[in-house]
C-alpha positions as CSV (number, residue, x, y, z in Angstrom):
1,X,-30.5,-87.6,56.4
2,X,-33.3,-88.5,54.9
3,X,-34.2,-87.7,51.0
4,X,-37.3,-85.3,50.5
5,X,-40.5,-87.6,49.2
6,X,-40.9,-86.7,45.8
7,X,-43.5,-84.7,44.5
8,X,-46.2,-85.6,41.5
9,X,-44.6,-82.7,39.5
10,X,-41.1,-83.6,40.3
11,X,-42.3,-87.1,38.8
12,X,-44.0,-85.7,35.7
13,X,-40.2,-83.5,35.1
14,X,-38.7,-86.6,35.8
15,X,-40.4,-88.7,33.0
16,X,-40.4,-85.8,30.6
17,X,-37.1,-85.6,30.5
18,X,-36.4,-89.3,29.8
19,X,-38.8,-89.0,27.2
20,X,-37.2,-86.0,25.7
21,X,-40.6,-83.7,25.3
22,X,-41.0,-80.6,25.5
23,X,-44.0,-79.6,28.1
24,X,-46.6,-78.5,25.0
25,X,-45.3,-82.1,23.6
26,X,-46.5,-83.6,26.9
27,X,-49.1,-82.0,26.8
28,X,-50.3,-83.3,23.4
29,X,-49.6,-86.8,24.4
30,X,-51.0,-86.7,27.3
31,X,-54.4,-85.1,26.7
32,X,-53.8,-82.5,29.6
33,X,-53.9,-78.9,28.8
34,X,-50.5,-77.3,29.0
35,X,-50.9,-74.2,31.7
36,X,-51.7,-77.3,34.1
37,X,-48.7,-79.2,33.8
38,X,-46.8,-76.8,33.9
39,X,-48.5,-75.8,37.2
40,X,-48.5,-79.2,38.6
41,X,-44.8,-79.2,37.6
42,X,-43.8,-76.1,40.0
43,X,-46.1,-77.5,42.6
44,X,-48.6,-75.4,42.7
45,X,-51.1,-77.6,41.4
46,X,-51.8,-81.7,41.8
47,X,-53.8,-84.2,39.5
48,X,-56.9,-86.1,40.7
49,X,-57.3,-90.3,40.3
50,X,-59.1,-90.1,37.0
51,X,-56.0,-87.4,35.1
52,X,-53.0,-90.3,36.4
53,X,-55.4,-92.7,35.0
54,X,-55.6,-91.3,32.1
55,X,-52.2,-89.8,31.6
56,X,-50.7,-93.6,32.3
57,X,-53.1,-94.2,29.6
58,X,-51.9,-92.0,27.1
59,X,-48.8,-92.6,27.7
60,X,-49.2,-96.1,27.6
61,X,-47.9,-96.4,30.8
62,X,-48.7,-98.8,34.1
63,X,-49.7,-96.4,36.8
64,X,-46.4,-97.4,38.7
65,X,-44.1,-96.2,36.2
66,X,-45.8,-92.8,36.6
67,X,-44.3,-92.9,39.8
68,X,-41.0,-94.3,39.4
69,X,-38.4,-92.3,40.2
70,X,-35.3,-91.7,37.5
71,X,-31.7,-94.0,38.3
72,X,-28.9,-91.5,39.4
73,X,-27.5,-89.8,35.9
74,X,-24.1,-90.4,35.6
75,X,-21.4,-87.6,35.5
76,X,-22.5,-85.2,32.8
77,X,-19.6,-85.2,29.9
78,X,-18.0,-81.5,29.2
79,X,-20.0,-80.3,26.3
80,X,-17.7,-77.1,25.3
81,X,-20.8,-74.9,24.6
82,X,-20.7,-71.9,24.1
83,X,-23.3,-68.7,22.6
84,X,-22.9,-65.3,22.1
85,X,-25.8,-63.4,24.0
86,X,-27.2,-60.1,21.6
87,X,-30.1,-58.6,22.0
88,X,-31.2,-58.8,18.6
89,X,-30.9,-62.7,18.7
90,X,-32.8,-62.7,22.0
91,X,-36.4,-63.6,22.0
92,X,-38.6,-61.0,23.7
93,X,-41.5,-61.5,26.1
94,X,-43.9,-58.5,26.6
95,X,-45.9,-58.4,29.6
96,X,-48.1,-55.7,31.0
97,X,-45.3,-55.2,33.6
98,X,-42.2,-56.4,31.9
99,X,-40.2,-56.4,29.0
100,X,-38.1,-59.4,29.1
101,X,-35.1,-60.3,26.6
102,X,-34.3,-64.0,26.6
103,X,-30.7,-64.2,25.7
104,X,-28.8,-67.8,23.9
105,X,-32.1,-68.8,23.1
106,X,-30.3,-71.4,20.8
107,X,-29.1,-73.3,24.0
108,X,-31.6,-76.0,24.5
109,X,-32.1,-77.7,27.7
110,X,-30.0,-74.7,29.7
111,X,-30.0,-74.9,33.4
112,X,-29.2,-71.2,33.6
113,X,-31.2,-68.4,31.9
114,X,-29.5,-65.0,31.1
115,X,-32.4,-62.3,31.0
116,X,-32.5,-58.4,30.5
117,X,-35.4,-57.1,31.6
118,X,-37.3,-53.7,31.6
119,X,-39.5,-52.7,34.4
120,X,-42.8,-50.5,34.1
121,X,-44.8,-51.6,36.5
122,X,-44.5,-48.7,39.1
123,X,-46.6,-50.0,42.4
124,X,-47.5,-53.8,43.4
125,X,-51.2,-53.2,43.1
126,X,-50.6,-52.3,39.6
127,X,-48.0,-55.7,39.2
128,X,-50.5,-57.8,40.7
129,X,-50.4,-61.0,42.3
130,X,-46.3,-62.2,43.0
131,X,-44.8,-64.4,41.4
132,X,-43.6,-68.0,41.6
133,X,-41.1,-70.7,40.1
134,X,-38.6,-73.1,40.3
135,X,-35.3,-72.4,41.3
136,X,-33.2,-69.4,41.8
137,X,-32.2,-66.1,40.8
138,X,-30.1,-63.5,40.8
139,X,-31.0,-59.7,39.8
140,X,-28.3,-56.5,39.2
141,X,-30.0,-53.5,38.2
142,X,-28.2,-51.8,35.3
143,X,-30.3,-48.4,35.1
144,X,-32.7,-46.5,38.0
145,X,-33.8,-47.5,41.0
146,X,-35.7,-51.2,41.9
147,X,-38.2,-52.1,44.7
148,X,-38.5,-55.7,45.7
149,X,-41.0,-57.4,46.6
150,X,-41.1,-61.0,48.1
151,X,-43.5,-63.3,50.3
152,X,-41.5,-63.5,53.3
153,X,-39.2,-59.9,53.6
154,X,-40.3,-56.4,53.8
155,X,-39.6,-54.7,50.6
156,X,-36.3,-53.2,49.5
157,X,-35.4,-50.3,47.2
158,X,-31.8,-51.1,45.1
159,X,-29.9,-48.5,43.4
160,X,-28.2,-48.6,40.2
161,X,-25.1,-51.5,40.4
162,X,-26.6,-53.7,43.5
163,X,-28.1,-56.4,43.3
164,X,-30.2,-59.2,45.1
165,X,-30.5,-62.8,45.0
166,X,-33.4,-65.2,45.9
167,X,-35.3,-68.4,45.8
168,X,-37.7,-68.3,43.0
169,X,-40.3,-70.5,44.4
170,X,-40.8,-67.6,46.8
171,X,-43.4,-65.1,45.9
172,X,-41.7,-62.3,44.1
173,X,-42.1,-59.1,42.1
174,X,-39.8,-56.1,40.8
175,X,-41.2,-52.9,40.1
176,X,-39.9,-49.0,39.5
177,X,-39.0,-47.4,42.8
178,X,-40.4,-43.8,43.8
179,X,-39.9,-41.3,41.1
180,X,-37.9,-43.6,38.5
181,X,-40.1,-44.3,35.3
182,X,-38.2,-47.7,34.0
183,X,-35.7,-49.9,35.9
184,X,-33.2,-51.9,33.5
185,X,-32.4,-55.5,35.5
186,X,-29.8,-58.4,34.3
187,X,-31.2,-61.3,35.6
188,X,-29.8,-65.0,35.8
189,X,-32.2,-67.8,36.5
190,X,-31.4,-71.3,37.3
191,X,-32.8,-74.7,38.1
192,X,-32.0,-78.2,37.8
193,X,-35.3,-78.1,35.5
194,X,-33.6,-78.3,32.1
195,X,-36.7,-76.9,31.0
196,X,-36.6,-74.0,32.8
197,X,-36.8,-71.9,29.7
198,X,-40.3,-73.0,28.6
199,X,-41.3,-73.3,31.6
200,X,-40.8,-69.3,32.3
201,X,-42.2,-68.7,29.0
202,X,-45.4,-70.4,29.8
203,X,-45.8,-69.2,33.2
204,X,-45.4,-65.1,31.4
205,X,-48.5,-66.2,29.4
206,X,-50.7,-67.9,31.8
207,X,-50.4,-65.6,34.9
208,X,-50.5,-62.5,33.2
209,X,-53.0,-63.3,30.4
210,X,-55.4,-64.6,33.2
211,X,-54.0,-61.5,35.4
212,X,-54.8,-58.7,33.2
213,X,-56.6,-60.4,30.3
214,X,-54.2,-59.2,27.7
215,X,-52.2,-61.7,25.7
216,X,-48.6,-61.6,26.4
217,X,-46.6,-61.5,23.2
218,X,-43.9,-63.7,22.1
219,X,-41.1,-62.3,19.5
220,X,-38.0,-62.0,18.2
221,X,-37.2,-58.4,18.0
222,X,-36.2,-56.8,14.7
223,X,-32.7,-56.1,14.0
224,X,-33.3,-52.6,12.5
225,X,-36.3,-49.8,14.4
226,X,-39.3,-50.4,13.3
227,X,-41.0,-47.7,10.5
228,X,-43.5,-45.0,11.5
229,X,-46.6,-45.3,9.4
230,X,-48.2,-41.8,9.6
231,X,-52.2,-42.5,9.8
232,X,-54.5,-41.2,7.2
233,X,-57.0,-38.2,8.8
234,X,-60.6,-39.1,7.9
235,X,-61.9,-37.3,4.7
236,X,-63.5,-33.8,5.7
237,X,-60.6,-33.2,8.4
């Protein structure tokens, strides 16, 4: 059988990761702006003449190389890695739809993302477009009731302890069933991308920034409840 012809964003992965960069370090190097690599990585976007040019350019680089494809790695040695995943290690991603907790965030290069997330988006017109990425995933819904959404199946309402698994490059979206307020979801994502991580994280800030034109914010979340500050009523109240 013959191998699939690869793609220009299976190239650029390709010759990031034998350089060793992260995408916003491509990015700089390269003179591109970072939402568009990372789209041209997944696919959904391709670069004209003049951006190769100049990329092979920047990178000092003859326009074949751009396009050569990576020797066969040999076997990968056992590493014996191992984190402990707690939520007030994680790193937190708030969306307009999502609360998402990114758990071993102190595993570089992981092929497998472990992620909590908290649903409030409640119907698909208020989620918005679906979404798409590399690889795969597999959902289990800890708390209430989740409707799924994808490009090619009619939607699907999961109860409390079931779960579904798909292909991430399909368009997708999770949102609170019928009468449930929040849905609580353990998710696992995967991909031979090892940098499937920042590559999430970038496409949380580019889609829904440009979506809803709100900035998605990026933290680690406190260990300890944050304080109430009671407001001050204006003089003559």
């Amino acid at each position: 059988m013959t191998a699939p012809h690869p793609t220009i964003g299976g190239l650029l992965r390709s010759l990031r990761a034998r350089k060793g960069w992260t995408l916003k370090q491509m990015s700089e190097h390269a003179g591109i702006p970072l939402s568009t690599l990372s789209k041209v990585e997944h696919d959904r976007l391709t670069l004209t003449y003049d951006k190769l040019l100049q990329l092979s350019q920047r990178l000092n680089l003859r326009m074949s190389e751009l396009f050569a494809e990576q020797a066969e790695a040999p076997e990968p040695a056992v590493t014996a890695r191992r984190s402990i995943g707690r939520i007030d290690d994680a790193i937190r991603v708030t969306t307009p739809n999502y609360d998402y907790y990114y758990l071993c965030p102190e595993l570089r290069r992981k092929r497998m993302i472990p992620v909590l997330t908290r649903v409030r988006a409640k119907s698909i017109e208020e989620f918005g477009e679906l979404v798409h990425h590399s690889g795969e995933e597999y959902i289990h819904v800890l708390e209430g009731r989740m409707e799924v959404h994808t490009e090619f199946y009619d939607p699907i309402v999961l109860e409390t302890g079931e779960s579904v698994y798909i292909d991430s490059n399909m368009g997708h979206a999770y949102i609170a069933a019928e009468g449930c307020d929040e849905v609580l979801l353990l998710g696992v994502c995967s991909s031979a991308d090892e940098q499937l991580m920042e590559s999430l994280l970038t496409l949380h800030g580019d889609e829904n920034a440009a979506r809803q034109g709100k900035a998605t914010r990026l933290e680690a979340p406190p260990a300890k409840p944050a304080r109430r500050v009671a407001k001050k009523k204006p003089a003559g109240k």
